[in-house]
Structures are given as structure tokens and as C-alpha cells.
C-alpha positions as CSV (number, residue, x, y, z in Angstrom):
1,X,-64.4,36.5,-97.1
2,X,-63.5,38.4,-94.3
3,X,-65.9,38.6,-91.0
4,X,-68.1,42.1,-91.1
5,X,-68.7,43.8,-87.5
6,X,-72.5,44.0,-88.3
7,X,-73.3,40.3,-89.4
8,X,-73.1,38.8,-85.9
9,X,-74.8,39.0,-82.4
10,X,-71.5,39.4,-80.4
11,X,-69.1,41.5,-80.5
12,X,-66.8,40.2,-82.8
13,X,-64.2,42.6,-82.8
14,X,-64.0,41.4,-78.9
15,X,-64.3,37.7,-80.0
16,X,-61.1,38.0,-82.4
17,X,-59.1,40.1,-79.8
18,X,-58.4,36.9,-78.0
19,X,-56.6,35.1,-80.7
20,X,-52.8,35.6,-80.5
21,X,-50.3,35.2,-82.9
22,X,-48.2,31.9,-82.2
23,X,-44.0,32.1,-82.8
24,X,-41.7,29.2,-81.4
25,X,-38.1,28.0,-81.9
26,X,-37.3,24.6,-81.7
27,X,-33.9,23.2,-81.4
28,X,-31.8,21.5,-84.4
29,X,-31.4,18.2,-82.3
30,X,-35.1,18.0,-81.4
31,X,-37.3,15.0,-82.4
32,X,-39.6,16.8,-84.9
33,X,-36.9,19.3,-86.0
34,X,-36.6,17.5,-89.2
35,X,-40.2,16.6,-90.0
36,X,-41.3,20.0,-88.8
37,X,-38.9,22.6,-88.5
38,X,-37.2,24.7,-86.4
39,X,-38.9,27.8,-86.7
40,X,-42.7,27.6,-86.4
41,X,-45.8,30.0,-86.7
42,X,-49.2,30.0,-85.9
43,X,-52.5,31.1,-83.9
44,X,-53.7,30.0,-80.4
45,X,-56.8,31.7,-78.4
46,X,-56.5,32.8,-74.8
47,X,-59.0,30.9,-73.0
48,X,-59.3,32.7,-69.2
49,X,-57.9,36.0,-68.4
50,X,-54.7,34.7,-66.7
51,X,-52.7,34.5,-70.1
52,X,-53.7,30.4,-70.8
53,X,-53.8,29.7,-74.6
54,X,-54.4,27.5,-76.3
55,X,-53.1,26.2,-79.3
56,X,-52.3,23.3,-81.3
57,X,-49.7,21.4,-80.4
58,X,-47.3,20.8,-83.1
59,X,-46.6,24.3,-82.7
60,X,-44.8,24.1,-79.9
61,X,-43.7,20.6,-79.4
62,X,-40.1,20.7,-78.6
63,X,-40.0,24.5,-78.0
64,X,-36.8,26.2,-76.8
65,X,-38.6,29.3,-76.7
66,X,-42.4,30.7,-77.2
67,X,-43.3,34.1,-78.1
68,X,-46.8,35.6,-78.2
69,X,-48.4,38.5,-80.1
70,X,-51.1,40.1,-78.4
71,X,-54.0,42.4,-80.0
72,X,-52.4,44.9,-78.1
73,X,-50.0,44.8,-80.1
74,X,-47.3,43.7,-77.1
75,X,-45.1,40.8,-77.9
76,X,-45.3,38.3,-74.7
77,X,-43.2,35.5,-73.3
78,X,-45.0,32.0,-73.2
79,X,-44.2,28.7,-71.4
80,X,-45.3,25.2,-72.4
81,X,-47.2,23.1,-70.2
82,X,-48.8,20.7,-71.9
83,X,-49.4,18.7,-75.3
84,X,-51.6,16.3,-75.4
85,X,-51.2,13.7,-78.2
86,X,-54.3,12.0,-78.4
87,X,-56.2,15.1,-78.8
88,X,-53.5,17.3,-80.6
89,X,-54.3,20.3,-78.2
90,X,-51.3,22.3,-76.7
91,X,-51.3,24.7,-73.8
92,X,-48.9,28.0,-73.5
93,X,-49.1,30.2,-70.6
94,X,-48.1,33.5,-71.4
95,X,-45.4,35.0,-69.0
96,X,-45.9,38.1,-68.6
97,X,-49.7,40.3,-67.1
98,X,-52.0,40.1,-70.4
99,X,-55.0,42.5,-70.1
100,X,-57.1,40.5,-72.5
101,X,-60.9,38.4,-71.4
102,X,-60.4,35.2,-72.6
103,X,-62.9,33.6,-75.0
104,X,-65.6,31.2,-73.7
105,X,-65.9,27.7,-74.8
106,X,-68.9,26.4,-76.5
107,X,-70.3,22.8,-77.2
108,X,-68.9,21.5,-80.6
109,X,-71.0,18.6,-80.3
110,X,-73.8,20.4,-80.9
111,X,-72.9,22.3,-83.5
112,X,-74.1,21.5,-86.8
113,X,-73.1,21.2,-90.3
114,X,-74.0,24.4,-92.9
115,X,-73.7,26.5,-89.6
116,X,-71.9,30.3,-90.2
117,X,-68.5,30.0,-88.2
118,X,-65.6,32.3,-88.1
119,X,-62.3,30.7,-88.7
120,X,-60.1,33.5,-86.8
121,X,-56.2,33.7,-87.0
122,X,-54.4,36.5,-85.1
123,X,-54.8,40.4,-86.7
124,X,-58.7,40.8,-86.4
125,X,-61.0,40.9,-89.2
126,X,-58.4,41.1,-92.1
127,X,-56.9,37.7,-90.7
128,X,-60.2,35.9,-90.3
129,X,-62.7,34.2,-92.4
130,X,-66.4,33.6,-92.9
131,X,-66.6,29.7,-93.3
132,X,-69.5,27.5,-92.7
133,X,-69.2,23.9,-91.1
134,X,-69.4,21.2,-94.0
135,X,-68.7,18.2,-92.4
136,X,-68.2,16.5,-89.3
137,X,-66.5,13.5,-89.2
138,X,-63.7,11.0,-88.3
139,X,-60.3,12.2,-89.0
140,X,-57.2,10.1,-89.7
141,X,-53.4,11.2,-89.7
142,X,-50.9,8.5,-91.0
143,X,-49.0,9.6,-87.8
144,X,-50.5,7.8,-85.4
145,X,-53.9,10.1,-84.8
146,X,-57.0,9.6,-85.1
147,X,-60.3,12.0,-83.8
148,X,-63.4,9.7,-83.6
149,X,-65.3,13.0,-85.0
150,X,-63.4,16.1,-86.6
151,X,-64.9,19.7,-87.8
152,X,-64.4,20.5,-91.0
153,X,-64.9,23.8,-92.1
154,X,-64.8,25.9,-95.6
155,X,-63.8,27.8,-97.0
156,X,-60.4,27.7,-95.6
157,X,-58.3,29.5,-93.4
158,X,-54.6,30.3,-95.3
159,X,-52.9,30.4,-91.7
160,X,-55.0,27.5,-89.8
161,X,-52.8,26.1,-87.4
162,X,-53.7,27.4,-84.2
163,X,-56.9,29.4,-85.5
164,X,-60.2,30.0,-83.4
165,X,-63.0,28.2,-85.1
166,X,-66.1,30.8,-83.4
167,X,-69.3,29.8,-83.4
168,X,-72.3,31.8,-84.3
169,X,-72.8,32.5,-80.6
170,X,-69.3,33.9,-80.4
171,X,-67.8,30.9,-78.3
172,X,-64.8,28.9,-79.0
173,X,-65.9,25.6,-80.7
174,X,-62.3,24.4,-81.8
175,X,-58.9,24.8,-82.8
176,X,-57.3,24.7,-86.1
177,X,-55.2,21.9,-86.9
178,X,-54.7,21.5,-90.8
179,X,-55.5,21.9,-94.2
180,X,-57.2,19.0,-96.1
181,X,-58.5,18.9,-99.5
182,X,-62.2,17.7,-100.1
183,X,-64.4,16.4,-102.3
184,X,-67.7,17.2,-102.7
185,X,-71.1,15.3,-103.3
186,X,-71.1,17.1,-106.9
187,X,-67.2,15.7,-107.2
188,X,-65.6,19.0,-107.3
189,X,-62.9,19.5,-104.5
190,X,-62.0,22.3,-102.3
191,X,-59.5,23.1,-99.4
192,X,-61.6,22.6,-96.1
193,X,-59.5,23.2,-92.4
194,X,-59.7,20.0,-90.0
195,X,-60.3,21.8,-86.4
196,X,-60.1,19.4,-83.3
197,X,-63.3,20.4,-80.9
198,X,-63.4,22.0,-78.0
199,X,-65.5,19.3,-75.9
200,X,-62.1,17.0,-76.3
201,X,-60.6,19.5,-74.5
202,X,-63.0,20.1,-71.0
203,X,-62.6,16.7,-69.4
204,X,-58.3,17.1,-69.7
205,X,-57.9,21.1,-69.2
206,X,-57.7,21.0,-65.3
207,X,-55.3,18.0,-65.5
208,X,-53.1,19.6,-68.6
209,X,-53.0,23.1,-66.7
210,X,-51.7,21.4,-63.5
211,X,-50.1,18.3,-64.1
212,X,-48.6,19.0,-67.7
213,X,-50.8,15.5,-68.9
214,X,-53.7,14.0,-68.6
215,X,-54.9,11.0,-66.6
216,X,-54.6,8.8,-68.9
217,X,-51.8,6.2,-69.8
218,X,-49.9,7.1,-72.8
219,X,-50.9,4.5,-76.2
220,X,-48.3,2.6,-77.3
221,X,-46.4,4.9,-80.2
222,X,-44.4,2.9,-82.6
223,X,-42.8,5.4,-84.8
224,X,-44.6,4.6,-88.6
225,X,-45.9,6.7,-91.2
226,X,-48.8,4.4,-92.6
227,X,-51.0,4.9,-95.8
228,X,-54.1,3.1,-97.0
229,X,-54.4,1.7,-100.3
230,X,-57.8,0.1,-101.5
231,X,-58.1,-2.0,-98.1
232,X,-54.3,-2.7,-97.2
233,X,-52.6,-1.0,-94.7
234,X,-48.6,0.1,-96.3
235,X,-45.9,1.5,-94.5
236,X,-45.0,4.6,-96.4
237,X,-42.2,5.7,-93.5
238,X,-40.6,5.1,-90.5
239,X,-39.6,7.4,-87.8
240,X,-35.5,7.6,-87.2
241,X,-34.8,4.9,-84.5
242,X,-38.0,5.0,-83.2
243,X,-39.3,1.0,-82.3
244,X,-40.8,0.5,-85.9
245,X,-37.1,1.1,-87.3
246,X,-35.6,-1.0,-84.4
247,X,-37.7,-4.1,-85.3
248,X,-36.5,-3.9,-89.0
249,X,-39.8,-3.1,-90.4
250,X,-39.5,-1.4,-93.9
251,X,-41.0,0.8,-96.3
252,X,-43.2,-0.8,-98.8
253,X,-44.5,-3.7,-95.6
254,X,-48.3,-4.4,-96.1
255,X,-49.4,-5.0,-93.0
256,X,-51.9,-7.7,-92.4
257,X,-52.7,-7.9,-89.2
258,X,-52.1,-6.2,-85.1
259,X,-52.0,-9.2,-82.5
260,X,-53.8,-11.6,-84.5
261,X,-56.5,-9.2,-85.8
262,X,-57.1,-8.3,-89.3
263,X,-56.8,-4.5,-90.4
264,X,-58.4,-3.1,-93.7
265,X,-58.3,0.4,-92.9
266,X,-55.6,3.1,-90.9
267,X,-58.7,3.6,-88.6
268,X,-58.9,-0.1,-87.8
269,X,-55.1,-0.1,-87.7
270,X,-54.4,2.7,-85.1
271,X,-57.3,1.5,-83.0
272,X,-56.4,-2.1,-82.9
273,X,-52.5,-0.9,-82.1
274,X,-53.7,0.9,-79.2
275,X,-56.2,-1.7,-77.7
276,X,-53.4,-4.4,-76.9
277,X,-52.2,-2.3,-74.3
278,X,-50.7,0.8,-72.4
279,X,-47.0,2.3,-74.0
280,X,-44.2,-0.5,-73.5
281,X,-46.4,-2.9,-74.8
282,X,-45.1,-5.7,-77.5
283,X,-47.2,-5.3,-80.3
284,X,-46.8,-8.4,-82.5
285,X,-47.6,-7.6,-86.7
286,X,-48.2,-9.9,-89.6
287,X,-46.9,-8.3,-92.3
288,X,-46.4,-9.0,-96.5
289,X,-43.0,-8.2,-98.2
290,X,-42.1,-9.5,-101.2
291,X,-44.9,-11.9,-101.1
292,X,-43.7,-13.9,-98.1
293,X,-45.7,-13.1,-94.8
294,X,-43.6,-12.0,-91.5
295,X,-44.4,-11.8,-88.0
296,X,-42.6,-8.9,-86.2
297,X,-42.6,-8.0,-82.7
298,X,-42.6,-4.2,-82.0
299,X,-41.7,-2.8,-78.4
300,X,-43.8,-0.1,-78.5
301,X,-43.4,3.4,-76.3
302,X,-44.9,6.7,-74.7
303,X,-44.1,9.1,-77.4
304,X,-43.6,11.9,-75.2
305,X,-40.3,9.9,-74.0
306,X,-38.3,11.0,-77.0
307,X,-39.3,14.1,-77.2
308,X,-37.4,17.4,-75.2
309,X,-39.2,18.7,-72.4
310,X,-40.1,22.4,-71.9
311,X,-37.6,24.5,-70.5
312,X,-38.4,26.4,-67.0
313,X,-38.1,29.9,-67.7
């Protein structure tokens, strides 16, 4: 499954040269220690010739330190300075001269589904893959996430968070973010990556290189792990001392409804969560436990607050 020099237009060799090989430490106190680790390691793509890669941002949320391996095979420096949470995106820049083009962005909106992609981690050829697009649809994470419209791409990509998903014109259309099983039409399933596209990324890249976030006000974060089941919306975890937790909501709560509006689905839950107002919001629930319905206030908050900030190096 790996790419072959002589099936594409571009130079691919050139093309996969610009994805980098992702290594952080994150501290033992940190927010997402426990959930994600202290040691992570992944891809990200250099995106101008300055040393600006980008990468996905659970990789280096919380990072003490940031270390990037080059095609060069030099081993770099890097710096936070952004992560965007309602994309998922994350921006390193590397600290030291990196001799390396960056790899142009393409249009993800227009690219189609049963189109020949490469699915590129850092190594070249032997850590890449020939994948096809399969779908292209809305993408929900019981974390608070949601992309209105998702890549999906197979088959998949062992090492994907942080991988290049390259077009057949050899431009960047996304960035790896997980790995999902699917079913197909024919009911037989298969591991597909979820890559967030690139045109999320060109309205917010001038604000994330120089302001560290975007323009826009933070969503009210409430700190829950939700699941659907049929069309009810359960709790299925709660964030340590995050405003969920504070408000006494439990594990197990069937939530019926966000500020007076019904919710069948983690879409319409998420959504409806975020349109009552900016972070520090109160965002009132109706909920079911035990059979006896609840109304809970929860003081919601910017998510970013509770998480460490990037050290300057």
C-alpha cells in the first residue's frame, strides 16, 4: 500500500519530505495528562519555509517540550502557538533554520469521494499510504467536537495523528486526526482515518500564527463525555472538576433537553450547548435519573482556561 514515485504527477518524494515526525512531553499535573498521556507521538506537515507546522492538536496540548524530526534527518526544537478547539488544528514553529519548502494547501472542499489520496506520516514512502477518499461527512466526538463535514479516507493510516492527507495534485488537503471504524454499504467494516480539512484552517491561520487564537469567542465547554443511544443523549463521563462535575451531574443522566430545547442526537446536543451563548454562559439541562426528571444549571467555561500554557523557550 505504499505510495510508488511513478504513479503521480508531482514529485512525491518532495511532497512527503515535508511531513515531520511529531514528539512532545507533557507534564504529570496537566489537564489531559490522564486522558492522554504524557508522552505523545505523531506527524505534522510544514506548511511555509519558515519552520510553521502544522499538526493536530492533541498532540501537543499541554506541551512542556516539542521536538521535531525532519527529512533531513536533524531533530529540531518546536514551540506551540496555537490550538484551536473548534477545529482541532495545532500550530508548532520549529526553533531552529529548517531547509525544507513547505507544502501548499489545496481545496478540500472540492475534493471528491473515490479520489486517490496519499495518507503520509513522517519517513517517506515506507511511512505513507495509498488511500482513496470514501466519505465525507459530519464528524462527532463525545468530547465536545463536532466538524460540520469530515474526510474520511481508507484504507488507513497505522500512525494518523498528525499525517498529511495529499491530494492527487500533490497539495495538502487535511490533517489526520483519528482512527474510526466503518461500515460499508455491503455491511462489512473497515478502519477509515477522520482527517479535519484544510479550508477550516485558511480563514484562522493568520490569526493562530500571530495571536495564538482565533477571532472568535471561545464555546461554552462543560467538561462531559456524552454517548448516543437510539435517540437519547447519556452522559457516559465527566471531566475531573470541570463545571459538569461541579453541578453534580452524574454518569448514567439522560439528558433531555439544553435551555428548553429538545436533543435526540450528540449533534443536536453540542450545537444547541453552544448556541445559548459565549464561554461563562449558564447552560440550564433537563435531565432523567432514576426516572425522575432534573433541571441543572451548568456554569459553563473557555476550555483553554484549565489548560497549561506553552512555555516561552
Amino acid at each position: 500500500m505504499h505510495p510508488k514515485a511513478e504513479d503521480y504527477e508531482y514529485n512525491l518524494d518532495r511532497a512527503l519530505n515535508t511531513v515531520v515526525g511529531v514528539r512532545t512531553t507533557i507534564p504529570e499535573d496537566a489537564f489531559t495528562a490522564q486522558i492522554l498521556g504524557t508522552e505523545r507521538a505523531g506527524n505534522g506537515v510544514l506548511i511555509n519555509d519558515s519552520g510553521l507546522i502544522l499538526t493536530i492538536g492533541y498532540l501537543i496540548t499541554e506541551a512542556e517540550s516539542i521536538w521535531i524530526s525532519l527529512a533531513d534527518g536533524n531533530t529540531v526544537q518546536g514551540h506551540m502557538l496555537a490550538y484551536d478547539q473548534r477545529t482541532g488544528f495545532g500550530l508548532v514553529q520549529a526553533l531552529a533554520k529548517v531547509d525544507l519548502p513547505g507544502l501548499p494547501f489545496g481545496n478540500s472542499d472540492r475534493a471528491e469521494v473515490g479520489e486517490s489520496v496519499v495518507v503520509a506520516g513522517a519517513g517517506g514512502r515506507h511511512h505513507s499510504v495509498e488511500a482513496q477518499i470514501v466519505a465525507k461527512q459530519e464528524f462527532v466526538g463525545y468530547w465536545e467536537y463536532v466538524l460540520d463535514e469530515a474526510i474520511y479516507t481508507a484504507p488507513s493510516h497505522p500512525n494518523w495523528g498528525g499525517a498529511a492527507l495529499i491530494g492527487s495534485n500533490g497539495k495538502l488537503l487535511g490533517i489526520g486526526s483519528l482512527q474510526l471504524e466503518s461500515t460499508l454499504s455491503n455491511n462489512q467494516s473497515q478502519d477509515v482515518n477522520m482527517i479535519v480539512p484544510i479550508d477550516l484552517l485558511k480563514p484562522i491561520l493568520e490569526d493562530l500564527k500571530t495571536r495564538g487564537r482565533t477571532v472568535y469567542s471561545p464555546r461554552p465547554w462543560l467538561g462531559i463525555y456524552a454517548t448516543e443511544i437510539g435517540n437519547r443523549i447519556v452522559l457516559a463521563g465527566l471531566a475531573q472538576d470541570a463545571p459538569a462535575e461541579q453541578a453534580e451531574l452524574e454518569v448514567g443522566d439522560i439528558v433531555l433537553s439544553v435551555a428548553g430545547e429538545s436533543v435526540r442526537s450528540l449533534s443536536e446536543f453540542f450545537k444547541t450547548i453552544w448556541s445559548v451563548g459565549d464561554a461563562g454562559v449558564e447552560i440550564p439541562l433537563r435531565i432523567l435519573r432514576d426516572n425522575n426528571t432534573l433541571d441543572i444549571i451548568v456554569n459553563s467555561i473557555d476550555r483553554n482556561d484549565i489548560l497549561k500554557r506553552p512555555v516561552i523557550h
